[in-house]
C-alpha positions as CSV (number, residue, x, y, z in Angstrom):
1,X,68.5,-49.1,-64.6
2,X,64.9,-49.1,-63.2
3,X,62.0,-49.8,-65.7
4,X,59.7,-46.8,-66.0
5,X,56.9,-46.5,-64.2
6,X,53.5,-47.2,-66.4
7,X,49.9,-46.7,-65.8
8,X,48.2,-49.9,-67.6
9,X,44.5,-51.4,-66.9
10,X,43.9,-54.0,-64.3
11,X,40.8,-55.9,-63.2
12,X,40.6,-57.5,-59.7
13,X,39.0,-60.9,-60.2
14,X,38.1,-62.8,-56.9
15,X,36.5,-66.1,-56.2
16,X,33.3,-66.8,-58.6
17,X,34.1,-63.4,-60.8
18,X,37.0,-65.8,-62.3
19,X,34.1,-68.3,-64.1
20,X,32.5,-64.9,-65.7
21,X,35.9,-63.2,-66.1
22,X,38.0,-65.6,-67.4
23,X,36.4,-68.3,-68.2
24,X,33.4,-66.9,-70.3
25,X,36.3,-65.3,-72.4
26,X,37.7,-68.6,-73.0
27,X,34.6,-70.0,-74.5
28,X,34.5,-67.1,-76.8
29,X,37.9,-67.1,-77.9
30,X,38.5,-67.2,-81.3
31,X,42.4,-67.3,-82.2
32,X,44.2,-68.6,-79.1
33,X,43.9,-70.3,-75.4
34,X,47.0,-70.8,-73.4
35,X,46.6,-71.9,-69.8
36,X,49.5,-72.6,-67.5
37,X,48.6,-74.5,-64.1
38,X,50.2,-76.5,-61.4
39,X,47.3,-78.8,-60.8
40,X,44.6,-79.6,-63.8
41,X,41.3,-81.1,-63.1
42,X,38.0,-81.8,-65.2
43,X,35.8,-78.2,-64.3
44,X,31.8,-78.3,-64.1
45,X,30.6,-75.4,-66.2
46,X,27.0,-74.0,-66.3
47,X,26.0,-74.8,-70.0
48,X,25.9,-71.8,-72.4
49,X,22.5,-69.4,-72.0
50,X,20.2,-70.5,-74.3
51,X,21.2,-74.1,-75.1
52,X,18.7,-76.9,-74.2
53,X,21.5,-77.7,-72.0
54,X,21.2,-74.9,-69.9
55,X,17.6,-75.0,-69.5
56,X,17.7,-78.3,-68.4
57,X,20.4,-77.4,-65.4
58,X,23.1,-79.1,-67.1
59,X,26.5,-78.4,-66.4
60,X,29.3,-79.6,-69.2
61,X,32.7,-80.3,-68.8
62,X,35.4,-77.9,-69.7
63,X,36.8,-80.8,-72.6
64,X,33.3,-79.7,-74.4
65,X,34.5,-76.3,-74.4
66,X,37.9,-77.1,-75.5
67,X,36.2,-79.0,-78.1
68,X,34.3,-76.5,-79.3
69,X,37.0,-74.1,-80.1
70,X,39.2,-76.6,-81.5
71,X,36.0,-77.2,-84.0
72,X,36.3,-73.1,-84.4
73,X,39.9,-73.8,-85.4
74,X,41.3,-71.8,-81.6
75,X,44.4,-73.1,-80.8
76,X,44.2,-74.4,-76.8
77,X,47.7,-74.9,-75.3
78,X,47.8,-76.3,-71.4
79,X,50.6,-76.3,-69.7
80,X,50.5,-78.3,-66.2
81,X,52.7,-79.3,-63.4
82,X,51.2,-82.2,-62.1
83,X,49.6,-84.9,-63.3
84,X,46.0,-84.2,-64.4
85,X,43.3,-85.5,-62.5
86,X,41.8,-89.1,-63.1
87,X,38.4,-87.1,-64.2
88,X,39.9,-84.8,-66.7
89,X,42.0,-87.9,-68.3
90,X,38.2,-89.5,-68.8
91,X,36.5,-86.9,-70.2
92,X,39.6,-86.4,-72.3
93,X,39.5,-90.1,-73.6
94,X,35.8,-90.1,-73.9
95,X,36.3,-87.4,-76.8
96,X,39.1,-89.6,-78.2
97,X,42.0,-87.9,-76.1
98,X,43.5,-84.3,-76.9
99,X,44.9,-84.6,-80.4
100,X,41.2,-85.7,-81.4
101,X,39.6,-82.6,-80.2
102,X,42.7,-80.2,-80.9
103,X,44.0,-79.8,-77.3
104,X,47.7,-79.9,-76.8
105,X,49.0,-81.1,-73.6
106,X,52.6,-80.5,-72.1
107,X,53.7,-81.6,-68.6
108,X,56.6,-79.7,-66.7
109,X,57.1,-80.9,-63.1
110,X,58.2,-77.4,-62.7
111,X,55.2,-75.3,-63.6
112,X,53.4,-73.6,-60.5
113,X,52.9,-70.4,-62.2
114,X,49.1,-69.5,-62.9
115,X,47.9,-68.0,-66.3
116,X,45.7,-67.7,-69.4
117,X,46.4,-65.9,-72.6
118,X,43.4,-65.4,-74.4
119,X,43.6,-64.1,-78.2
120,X,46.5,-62.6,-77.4
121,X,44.3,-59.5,-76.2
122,X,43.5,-60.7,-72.4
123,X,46.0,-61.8,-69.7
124,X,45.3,-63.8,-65.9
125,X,47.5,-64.0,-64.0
126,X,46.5,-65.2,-60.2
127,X,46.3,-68.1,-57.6
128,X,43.4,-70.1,-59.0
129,X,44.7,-73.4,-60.8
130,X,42.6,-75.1,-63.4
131,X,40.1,-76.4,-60.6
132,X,36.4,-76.7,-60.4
133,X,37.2,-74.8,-56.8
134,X,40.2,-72.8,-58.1
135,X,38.5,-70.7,-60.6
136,X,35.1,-70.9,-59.2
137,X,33.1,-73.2,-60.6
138,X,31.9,-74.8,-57.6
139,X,29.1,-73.6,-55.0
140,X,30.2,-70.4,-52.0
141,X,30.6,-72.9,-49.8
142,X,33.2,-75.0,-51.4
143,X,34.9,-73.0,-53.5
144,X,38.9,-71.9,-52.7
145,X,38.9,-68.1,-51.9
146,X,41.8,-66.8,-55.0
147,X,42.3,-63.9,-56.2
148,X,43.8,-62.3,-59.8
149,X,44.0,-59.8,-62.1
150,X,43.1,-59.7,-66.1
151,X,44.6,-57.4,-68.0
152,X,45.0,-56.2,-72.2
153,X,48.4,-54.6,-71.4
154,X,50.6,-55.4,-74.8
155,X,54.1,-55.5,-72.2
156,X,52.5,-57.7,-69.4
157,X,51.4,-60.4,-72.5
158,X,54.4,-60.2,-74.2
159,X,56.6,-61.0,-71.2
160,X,53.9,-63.6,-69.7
161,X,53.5,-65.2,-73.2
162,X,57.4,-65.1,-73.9
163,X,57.5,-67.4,-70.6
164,X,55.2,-69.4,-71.4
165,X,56.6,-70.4,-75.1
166,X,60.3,-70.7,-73.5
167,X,58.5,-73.6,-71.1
168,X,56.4,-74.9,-73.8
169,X,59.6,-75.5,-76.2
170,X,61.9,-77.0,-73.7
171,X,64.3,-73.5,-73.0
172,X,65.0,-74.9,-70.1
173,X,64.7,-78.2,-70.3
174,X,68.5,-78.7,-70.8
175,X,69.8,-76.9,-67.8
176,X,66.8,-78.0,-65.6
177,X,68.2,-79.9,-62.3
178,X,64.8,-81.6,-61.8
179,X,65.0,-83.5,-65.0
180,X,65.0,-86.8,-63.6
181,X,61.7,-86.0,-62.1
182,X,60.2,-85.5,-65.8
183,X,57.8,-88.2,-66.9
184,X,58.8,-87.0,-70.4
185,X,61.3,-83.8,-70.9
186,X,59.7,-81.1,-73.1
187,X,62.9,-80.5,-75.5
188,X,62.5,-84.7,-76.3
189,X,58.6,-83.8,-77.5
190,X,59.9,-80.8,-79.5
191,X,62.9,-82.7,-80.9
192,X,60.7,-85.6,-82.3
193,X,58.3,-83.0,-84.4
């Protein structure tokens, strides 16, 4: 039986629009941050308007803003497929590595899917990965040309969000046929908490 057809709100979100979009709503989350990407690097933000920061032309890294929210008590979940990138592991270690600022971290070689749940209330779904040139945070001229959506449809979060748990506490981990490939099998993390 075909689903019925629904009329829900979606926002086109190309290139730059995805650091004003998306992430802008990320820095103001304030219960929950779950981000699912194949490939995980150490983003260049503009700082915040009206920080000292920002008027000197700083830019921070996007650890500072998972930081932040961790210090506002926001949960921040990333779920990655590859390993992340030598940059991102520096900035991470520099703040004392994720469990010291309240990021947690799991690896699945088989994540490719792009997404970020924020609140609960606001859903990406799209091609940019968790780049400085995936979700626009570096200059026109360097930047990957993606594309998305964002939506606050309650069925589209559910389901993406219902995925997204099932990776992140090893549903599949037992029938996977690319387990050898695992640095470290979700199911074994759950299993040891």
């Amino acid at each position: 039986m075909a689903a019925p057809v629904r009329r829900v709100a979606l926002k086109l979100v190309r290139d730059r629009a995805h650091v004003d979009e998306v992430v802008d709503r990320i820095r103001s989350a304030e219960v929950s941050v779950w981000i699912a990407t194949a490939n995980l690097k150490d983003v260049h933000l503009e700082a915040p308007i009206g920080t000292r920061a920002r008027a000197s032309g700083r830019y921070i890294s996007i650890i500072e803003v998972f930081s932040d929210l961790a210090r506002r008590g926001v949960e921040t979940r990333i779920l990655h497929g590859g390993e992340p990138s030598r940059f991102f592991k520096a900035s991470l270690e520099k703040r004392g590595g994720p469990k010291r600022i309240g990021l947690e971290m799991r690896r699945c070689v088989r994540v490719h899917l792009k997404m970020i749940a924020i609140d609960g209330a606001l859903l990406y779904l799209g091609s940019a990965n968790f780049t400085g040139a995936g979700i626009g945070a570096k200059g026109d001229d360097r930047r990957n040309f993606e594309v998305g959506i964002t939506t606050d449809d309650e069925l589209m979060l559910d389901e993406m969000q219902g995925a997204f748990e099932n990776i992140w506490s090893g549903k599949h981990c037992a029938s996977c046929r690319v387990r050898s490939e695992c640095p470290l099998p979700i199911d074994t993390i759950v299993r040891k908490r």
